[in-house]
C-alpha positions in Angstrom: 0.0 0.0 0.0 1.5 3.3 -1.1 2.2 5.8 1.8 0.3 8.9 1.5 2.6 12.3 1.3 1.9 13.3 4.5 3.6 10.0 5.6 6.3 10.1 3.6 6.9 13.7 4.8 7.1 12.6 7.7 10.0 9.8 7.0 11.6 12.2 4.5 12.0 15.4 7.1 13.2 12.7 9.6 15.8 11.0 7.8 17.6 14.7 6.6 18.4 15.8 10.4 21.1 13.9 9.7 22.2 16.4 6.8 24.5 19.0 8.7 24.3 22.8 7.1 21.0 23.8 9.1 19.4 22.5 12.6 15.8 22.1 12.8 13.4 24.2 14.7 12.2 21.7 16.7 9.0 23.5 16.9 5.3 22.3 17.4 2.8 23.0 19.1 -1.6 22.5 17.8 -4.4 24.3 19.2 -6.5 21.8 22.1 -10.0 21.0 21.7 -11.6 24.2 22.5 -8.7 26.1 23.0 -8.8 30.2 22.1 -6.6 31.2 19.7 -5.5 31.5 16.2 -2.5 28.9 14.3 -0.5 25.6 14.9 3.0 25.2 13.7 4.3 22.0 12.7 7.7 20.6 13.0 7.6 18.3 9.9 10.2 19.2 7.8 10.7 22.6 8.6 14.5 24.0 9.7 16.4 27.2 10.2 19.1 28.3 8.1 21.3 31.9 7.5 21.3 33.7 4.3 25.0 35.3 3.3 23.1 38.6 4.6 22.9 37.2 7.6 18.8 36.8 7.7 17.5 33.4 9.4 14.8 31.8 7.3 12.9 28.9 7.5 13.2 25.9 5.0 11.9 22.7 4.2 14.5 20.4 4.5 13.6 17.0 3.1 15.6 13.8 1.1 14.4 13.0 -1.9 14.6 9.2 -1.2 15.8 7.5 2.1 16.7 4.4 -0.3 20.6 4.0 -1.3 22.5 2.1 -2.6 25.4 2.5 -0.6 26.2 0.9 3.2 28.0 3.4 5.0 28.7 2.0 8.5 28.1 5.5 10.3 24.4 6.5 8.1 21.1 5.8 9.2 20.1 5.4 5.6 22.5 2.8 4.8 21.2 -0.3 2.4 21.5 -2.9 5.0 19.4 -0.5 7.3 16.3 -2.3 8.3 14.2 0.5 8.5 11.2 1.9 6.3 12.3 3.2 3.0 10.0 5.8 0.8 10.8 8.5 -2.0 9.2 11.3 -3.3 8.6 12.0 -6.7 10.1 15.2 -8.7 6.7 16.7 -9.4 5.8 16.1 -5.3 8.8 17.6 -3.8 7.9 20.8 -6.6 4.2 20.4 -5.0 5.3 20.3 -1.3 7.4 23.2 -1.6 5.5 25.4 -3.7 2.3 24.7 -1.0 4.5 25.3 1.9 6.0 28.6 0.0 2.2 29.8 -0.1 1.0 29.1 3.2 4.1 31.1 4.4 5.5 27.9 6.0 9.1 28.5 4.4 11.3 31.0 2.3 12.9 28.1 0.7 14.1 24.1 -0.1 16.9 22.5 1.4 17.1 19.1 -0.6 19.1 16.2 0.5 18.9 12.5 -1.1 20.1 8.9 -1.0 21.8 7.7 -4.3 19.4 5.5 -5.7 20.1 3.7 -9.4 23.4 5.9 -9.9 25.4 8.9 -8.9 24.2 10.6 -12.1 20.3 9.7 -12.0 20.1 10.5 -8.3 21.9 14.2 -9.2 19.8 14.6 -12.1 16.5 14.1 -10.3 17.9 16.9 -7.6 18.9 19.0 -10.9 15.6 19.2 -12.8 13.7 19.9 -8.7 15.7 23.1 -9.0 15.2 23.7 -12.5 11.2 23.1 -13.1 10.7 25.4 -9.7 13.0 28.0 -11.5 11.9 28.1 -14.7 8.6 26.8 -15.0 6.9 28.0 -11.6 9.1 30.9 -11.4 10.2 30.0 -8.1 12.7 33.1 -6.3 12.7 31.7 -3.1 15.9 30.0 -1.3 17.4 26.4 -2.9 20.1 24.5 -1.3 21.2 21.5 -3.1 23.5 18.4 -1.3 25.4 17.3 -4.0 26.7 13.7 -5.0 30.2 13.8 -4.8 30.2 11.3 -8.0 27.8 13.1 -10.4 29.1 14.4 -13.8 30.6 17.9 -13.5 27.7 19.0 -15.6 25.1 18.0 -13.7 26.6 20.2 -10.8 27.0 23.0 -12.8 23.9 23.4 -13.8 22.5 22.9 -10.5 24.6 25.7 -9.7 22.7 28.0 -12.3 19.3 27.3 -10.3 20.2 26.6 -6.4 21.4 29.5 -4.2 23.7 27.0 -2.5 25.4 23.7 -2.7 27.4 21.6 -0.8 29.1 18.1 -0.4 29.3 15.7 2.3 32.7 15.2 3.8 31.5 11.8 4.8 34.8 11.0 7.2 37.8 13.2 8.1 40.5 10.3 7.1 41.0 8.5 4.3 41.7 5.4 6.3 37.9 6.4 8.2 36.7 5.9 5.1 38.1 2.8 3.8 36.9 1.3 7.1 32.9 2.3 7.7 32.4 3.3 3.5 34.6 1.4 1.9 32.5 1.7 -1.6 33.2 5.1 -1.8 36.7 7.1 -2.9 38.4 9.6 -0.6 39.8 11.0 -4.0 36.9 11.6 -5.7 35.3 13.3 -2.9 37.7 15.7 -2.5 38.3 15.9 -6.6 34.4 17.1 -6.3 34.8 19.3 -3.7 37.7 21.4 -5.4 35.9 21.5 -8.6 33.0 23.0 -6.7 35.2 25.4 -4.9 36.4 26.2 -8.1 33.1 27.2 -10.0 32.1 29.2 -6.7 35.4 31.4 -6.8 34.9 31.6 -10.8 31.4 32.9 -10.4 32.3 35.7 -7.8 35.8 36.6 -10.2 35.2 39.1 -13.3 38.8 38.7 -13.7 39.1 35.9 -14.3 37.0 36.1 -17.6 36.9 39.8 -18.2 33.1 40.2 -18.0 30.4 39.9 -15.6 30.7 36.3 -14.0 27.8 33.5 -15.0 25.1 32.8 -11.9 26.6 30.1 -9.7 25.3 29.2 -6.4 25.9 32.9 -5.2 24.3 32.1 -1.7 28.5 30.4 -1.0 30.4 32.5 -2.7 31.4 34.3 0.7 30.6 31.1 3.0 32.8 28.3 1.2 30.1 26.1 1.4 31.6 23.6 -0.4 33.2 21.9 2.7 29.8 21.1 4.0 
């Protein structure tokens, strides 16, 4: 039986606590029966986050999918994990956030994910999240992308031209760390991935670099090297 959204919102704003960059508020709190009074809150995927400006907003912070592929000893979501697996669609997550952005719930998206299929696949569902809200819905409010340290450098630059902010999980602090609780994935092409996206952010913020006006990369890190994250 397929779990309804609210469900699998539920699951979903659970399982991306575990994405460092923004805590969550922790905050709810509903009206009792008979109760005077106006509003609820609800803590379901809802966290706080700082603009470059310096401005705390509110996002809905969410994974894509809590299935992967991988089985990193030290993550929650890892494939040997025995505990209940969901995804949302592309069109729902655009639908969830587009809902919440009307009801004045958030000022934004923070979007994690599992790798499910492939590095690539997993980036490009992320990707065209970002894209459709931009483009087709017009979307100007905040987007922060986790990106997969494996997907094709195009695929990250383009989510660069539609998310405010990106970032890549350092996953361990040692290469040896690695080999030991993730030993599927490289320490080499991590970092290879983070200094190509530290590279595109510094480009993007450097006229000099190209003698005219920079191209529109995730401006919201140009000043907080948000790459490391």
């Amino acid at each position: 039986m397929k779990k309804t959204l609210a469900a699998r919102l539920e699951i979903l704003s659970d399982a991306a606590k575990y994405d460092a960059s923004c805590a969550s508020s922790g905050v709810s709190s509903k009206k009792k029966p008979g109760e005077e009074g106006l509003g609820s809150k609800a803590s379901n995927g809802i966290c706080h986050a700082y603009t470059p400006d310096g401005r705390c907003i509110s996002l809905l912070k969410i994974l894509m999918t809590n299935f992967c592929i991988y089985d990193c000893a030290y993550c929650i979501n890892r494939s040997s994990s025995k505990i209940e697996r969901t995804r949302f669609s592309v069109e729902e997550i655009i639908w969830i956030t587009l809902e919440f952005y009307r009801r004045n719930y958030i000022e934004g998206l923070f979007l994690s994910s599992g790798v499910i299929r492939s590095s690539d696949y997993t980036m490009e569902e992320m990707v065209r999240v970002a894209r459709e809200l931009r483009l087709k819905h017009h979307f100007h409010g905040y987007i922060h992308l986790k990106t997969i340290p494996d997907a094709a450098p195009h695929l990250i630059e383009e989510a660069g031209l539609y998310a405010d902010r990106l970032s890549i999980n350092v996953e361990m602090p040692t290469d040896d760390g690695l080999a030991a609780y993730a030993p599927e994935k490289d320490a080499g092409h991590i970092r290879q991935s983070m200094g190509a996206l530290r590279l595109k952010i510094e480009e993007s913020g450097d006229r000099s670099l190209t003698g005219r006006k920079p191209r529109r990369f995730a401006p919201g890190a140009e000043h907080t090297n948000d790459y490391r994250g």
